[in-house]
C-alpha positions in Angstrom: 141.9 81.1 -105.6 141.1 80.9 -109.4 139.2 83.9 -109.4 140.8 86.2 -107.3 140.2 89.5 -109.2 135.9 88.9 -110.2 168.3 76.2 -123.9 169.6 76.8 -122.6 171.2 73.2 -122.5 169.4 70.6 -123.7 168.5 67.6 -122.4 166.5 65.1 -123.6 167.2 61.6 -123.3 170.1 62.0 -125.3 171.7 58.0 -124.0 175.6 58.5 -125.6 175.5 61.9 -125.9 179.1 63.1 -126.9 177.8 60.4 -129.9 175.3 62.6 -131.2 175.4 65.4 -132.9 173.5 68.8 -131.5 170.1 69.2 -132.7 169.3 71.8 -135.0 166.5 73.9 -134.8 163.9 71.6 -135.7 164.8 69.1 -132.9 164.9 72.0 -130.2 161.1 72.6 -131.5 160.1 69.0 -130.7 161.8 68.9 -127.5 160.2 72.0 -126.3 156.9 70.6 -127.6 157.5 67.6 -126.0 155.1 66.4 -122.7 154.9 63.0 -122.1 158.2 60.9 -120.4 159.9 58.8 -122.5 159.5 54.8 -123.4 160.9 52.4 -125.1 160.4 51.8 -128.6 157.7 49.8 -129.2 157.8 46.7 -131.6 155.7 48.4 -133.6 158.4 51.3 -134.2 160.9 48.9 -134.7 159.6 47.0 -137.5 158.3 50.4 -138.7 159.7 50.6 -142.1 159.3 54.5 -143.2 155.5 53.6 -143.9 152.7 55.8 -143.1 151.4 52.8 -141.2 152.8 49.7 -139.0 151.6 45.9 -139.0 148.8 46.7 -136.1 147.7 49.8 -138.7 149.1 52.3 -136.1 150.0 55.6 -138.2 154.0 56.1 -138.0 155.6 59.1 -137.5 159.0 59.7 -138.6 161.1 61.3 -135.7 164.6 62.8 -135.7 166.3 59.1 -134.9 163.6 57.0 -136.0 159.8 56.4 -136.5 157.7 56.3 -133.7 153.6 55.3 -132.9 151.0 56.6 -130.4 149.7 54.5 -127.7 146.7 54.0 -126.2 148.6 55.3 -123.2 149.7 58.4 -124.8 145.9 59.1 -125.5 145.1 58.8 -122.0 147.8 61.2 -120.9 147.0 63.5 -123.7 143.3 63.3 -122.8 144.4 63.9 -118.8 146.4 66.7 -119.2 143.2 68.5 -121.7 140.8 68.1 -119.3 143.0 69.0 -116.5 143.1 72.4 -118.6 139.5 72.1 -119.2 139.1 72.1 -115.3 141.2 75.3 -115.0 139.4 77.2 -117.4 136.2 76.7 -116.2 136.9 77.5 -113.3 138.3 80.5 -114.1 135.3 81.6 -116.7 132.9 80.2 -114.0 134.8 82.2 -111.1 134.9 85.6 -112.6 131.0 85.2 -113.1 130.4 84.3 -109.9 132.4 86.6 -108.4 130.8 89.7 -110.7 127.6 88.5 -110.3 127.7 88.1 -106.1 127.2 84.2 -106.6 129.9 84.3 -103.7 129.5 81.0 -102.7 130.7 79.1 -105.5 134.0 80.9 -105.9 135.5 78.6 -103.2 134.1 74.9 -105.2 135.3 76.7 -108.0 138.8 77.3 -107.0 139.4 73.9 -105.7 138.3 72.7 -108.7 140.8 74.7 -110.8 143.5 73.9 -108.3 142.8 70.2 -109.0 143.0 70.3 -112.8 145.8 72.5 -113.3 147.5 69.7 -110.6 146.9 67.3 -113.3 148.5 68.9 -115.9 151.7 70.4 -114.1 152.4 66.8 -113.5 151.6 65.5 -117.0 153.7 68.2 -118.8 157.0 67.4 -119.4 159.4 69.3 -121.5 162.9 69.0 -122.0 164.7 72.3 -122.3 165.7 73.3 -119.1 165.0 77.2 -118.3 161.5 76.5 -119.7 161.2 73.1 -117.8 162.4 75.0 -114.8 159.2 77.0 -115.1 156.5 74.6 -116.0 157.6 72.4 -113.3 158.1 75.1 -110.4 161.9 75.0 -109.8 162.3 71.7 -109.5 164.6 69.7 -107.0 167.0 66.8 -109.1 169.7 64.5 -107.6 172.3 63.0 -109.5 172.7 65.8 -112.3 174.6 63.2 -113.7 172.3 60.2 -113.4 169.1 62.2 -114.5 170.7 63.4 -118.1 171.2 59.9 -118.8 168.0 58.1 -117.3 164.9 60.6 -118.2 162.6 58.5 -116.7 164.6 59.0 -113.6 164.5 62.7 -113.9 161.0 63.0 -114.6 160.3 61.2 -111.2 162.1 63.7 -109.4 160.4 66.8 -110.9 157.8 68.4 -107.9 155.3 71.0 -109.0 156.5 73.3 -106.3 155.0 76.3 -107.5 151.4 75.2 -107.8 151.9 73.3 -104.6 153.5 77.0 -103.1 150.1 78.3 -104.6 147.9 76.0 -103.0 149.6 76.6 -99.7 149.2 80.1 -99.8 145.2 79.3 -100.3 144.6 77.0 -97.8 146.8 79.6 -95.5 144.6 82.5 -96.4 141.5 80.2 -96.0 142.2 79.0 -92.5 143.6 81.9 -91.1 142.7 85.2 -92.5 139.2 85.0 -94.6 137.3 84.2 -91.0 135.0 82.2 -94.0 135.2 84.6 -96.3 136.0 82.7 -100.2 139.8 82.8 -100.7 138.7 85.0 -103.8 137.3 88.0 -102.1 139.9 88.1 -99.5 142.9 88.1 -102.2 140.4 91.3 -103.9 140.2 93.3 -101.1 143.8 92.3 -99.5 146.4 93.0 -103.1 148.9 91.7 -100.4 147.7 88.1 -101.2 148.8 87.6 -104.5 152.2 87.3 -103.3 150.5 83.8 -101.2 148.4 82.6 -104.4 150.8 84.2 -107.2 152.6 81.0 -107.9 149.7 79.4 -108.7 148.7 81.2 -111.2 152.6 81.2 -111.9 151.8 77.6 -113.3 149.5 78.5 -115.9 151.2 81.2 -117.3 153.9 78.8 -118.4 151.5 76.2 -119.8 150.6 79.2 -121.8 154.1 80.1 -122.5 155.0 76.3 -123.2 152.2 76.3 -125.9 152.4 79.3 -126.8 156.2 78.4 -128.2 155.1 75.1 -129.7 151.6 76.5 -131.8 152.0 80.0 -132.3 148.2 80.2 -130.5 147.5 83.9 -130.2 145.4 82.8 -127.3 147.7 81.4 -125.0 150.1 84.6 -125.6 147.2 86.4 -124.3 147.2 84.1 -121.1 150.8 84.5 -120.6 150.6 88.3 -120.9 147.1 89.0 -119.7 146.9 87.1 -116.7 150.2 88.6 -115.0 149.4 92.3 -115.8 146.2 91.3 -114.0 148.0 90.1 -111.0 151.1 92.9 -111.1 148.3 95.4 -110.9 146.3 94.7 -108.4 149.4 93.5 -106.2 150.7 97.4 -106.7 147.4 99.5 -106.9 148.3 101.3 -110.2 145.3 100.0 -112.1 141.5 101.1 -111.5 139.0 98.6 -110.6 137.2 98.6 -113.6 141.1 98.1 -115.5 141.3 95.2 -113.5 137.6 93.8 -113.9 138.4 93.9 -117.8 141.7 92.2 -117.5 140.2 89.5 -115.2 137.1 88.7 -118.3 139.8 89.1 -121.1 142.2 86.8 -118.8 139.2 84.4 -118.6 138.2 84.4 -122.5 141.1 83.7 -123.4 142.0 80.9 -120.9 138.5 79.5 -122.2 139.1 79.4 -125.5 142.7 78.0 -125.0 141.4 75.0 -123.3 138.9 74.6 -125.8 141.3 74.8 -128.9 143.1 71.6 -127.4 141.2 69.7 -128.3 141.1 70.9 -132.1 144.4 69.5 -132.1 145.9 66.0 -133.2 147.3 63.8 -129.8 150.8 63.3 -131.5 150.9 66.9 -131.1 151.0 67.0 -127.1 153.3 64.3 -127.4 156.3 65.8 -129.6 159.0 64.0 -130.8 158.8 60.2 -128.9 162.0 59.6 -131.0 164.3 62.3 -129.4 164.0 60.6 -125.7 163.6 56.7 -126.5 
């Protein structure tokens, strides 16, 4: 499925809300850049005392309402939700070779593969401003408006990647009832139909891209976010040649590569954001 072409309001965990003032722009930034759910303070942060260090020698960051530390447990999120990115990519990068080269029968490994990892991190990702959380995290379902703004943690445990899931569907559909064995891939290539079955998947990592994208100012994942959808709009309506779409499909794969890749250039308190804002 991978390779099928060869605020808004604000609302982190604000607790007393009509207590705090609005954030200003630099806050909105964190929130934005924000992925992980939020935790209590630690001890750590609370005997933090401005320091660039605390008394187990954790670095501390200073945060909007307070200093803050990274866990172990942040790493391993961090570390989750980059390889889960990792996964896509190479899937992608190893998909579009595959599928150019005839290697036919990996595209469908391949595609399961990138279906799992982006899983990962749709359900790692967590941002707080609503129109773009709305997107990363596929239009999802919350009870208890009311309950959620106050309890985050509650919120985050209603969230349902219901776009990826819509574009996992629409593979297995096409896989057991239209491609006669065929890889999900090819079918989707020859049928432009498809994409409307596997288009919410690659919905999903268009607004990773568009997530990071706001937070780092990474010229590659504006290229995702505006490569991989003209790839998809034009095959779905026919108005681009074949060999238009072949270079979208290796410029949409470069530059999915080399996003992944780049993550890891980057320090974990950065996929983490702000822990301050929402503890």
């Amino acid at each position: 499925m991978l390779n099928m072409l060869a605020k808004s309001p604000v609302r982190g965990h604000v607790g007393h809300a009509a207590a705090r003032p609005l954030f200003g722009l630099l806050a909105l930034q964190r929130q934005v850049c924000a992925r992980r759910s939020p935790r209590a303070p630690s001890a750590a942060d609370a005997d933090a005392d401005g320091t660039s260090t605390s008394g187990s020698g954790k670095e501390v960051y200073q945060g909007v309402y307070g200093p803050w530390t990274v866990e172990r447990e942040d790493e391993v999120e961090v570390l989750c939700y980059r390889l889960g990115l990792s996964a896509t990519a190479l899937a992608l990068v190893g998909g579009t070779a595959a599928g150019l080269s005839g290697a036919d029968a990996a595209l469908d490994p391949l595609s399961a593969l990138g279906a799992a990892g982006l899983g990962v991190s749709v359900f790692l990702i967590h941002v707080y401003v609503d129109p773009l959380k709305r997107f990363l995290q596929q239009l999802q379902q919350q009870r208890a408006w009311a309950v959620a703004t106050a309890a985050p943690q509650q919120q985050q445990q209603q969230q349902r990647p219901v776009m990826w899931a819509a574009g996992v569907l629409g593979a297995g559909y096409l896989a057991l009832e239209k491609c006669g064995g065929q890889p999900v891939a090819l079918y989707v290539a020859e049928h432009p139909w498809a994409v409307w079955l596997v288009g919410p998947f690659f919905a999903s990592i268009t607004g990773i891209a568009v997530k990071e994208g706001l937070c780092y100012g990474k010229p590659e994942a504006a290229g995702v976010a505006a490569l991989l959808p003209l790839l998809l709009l034009g095959h779905l309506s026919g108005v681009l040649p074949a060999a238009a779409l072949r270079v979208l499909l290796c410029a949409s794969a470069a530059a999915t590569g080399v996003f992944a890749g780049r993550k890891y250039t980057q320090a974990v308190k950065d996929d983490i954001g702000d822990k301050s804002v929402f503890e």
